[in-house]
Each structure stands twice: as C-alpha cells, then as structure tokens.
N, C-alpha and C positions, 0 to 999 in steps of 0.2 A: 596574267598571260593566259591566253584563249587555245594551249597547244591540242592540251590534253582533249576538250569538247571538239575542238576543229578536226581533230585527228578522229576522234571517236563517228562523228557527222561525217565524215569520207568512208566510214570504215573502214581505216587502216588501222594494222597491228603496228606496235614500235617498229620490229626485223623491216615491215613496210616500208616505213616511214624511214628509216635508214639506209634503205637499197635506192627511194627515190633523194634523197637529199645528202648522204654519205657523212654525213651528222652521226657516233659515234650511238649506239645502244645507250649504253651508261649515262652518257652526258645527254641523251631525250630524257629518260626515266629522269636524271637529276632536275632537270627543268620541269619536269612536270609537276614533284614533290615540292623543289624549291622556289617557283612559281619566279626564276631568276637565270639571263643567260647576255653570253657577249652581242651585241650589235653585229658583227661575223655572222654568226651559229643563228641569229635572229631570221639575218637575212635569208641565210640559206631553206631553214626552214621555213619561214613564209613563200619562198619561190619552187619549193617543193609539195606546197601546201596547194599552191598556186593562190593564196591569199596578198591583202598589202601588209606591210609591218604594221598597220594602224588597227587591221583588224587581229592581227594575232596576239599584240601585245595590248590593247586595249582590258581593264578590267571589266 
C-alpha cells in the first residue's frame, strides 16, 4: 500500500489526513506500519487522497 508516500507527496500530516477523510489517527498509523486495511477505510482514504484504489493499494 502507497498510503504512507502518497500522504507524504501531498504533504499531509496523519491529524491531516484524518480531518480530510475521518479515517480514525490510530487505524492510518496501523496501516501505514501494517501496509493492511478494510476495502471501507481503502476507499475512503483513496477519495480523501483524491487518488483510485489502484494507485494507493498498488505495491
């Protein structure tokens, strides 16, 4: 998963990336470390990202 560099390339902080997507602190950090997250929480973050799920979940 492409969270963490797509996030960084925006530069946006996590708190960020939480205020646009309402995707929970904890559960971005947990996907960032465990490089693992629901189809849900995918989406949302990809549409917050304004990415497709193809480019964020791509390795």
């Amino acid at each position: 998963m492409n969270l963490r560099k797509i996030r960084l390339q925006q530069d946006l902080t996590v708190p960020d990336l939480f205020r646009k997507s309402k995707v929970p602190i904890r559960t971005i950090e947990n996907i960032e470390r465990n490089d693992d997250c629901k189809v849900s929480t995918a989406i949302k973050l990809a549409d917050a990202l304004n990415v497709t799920l193809d480019e964020l979940c791509r390795a």
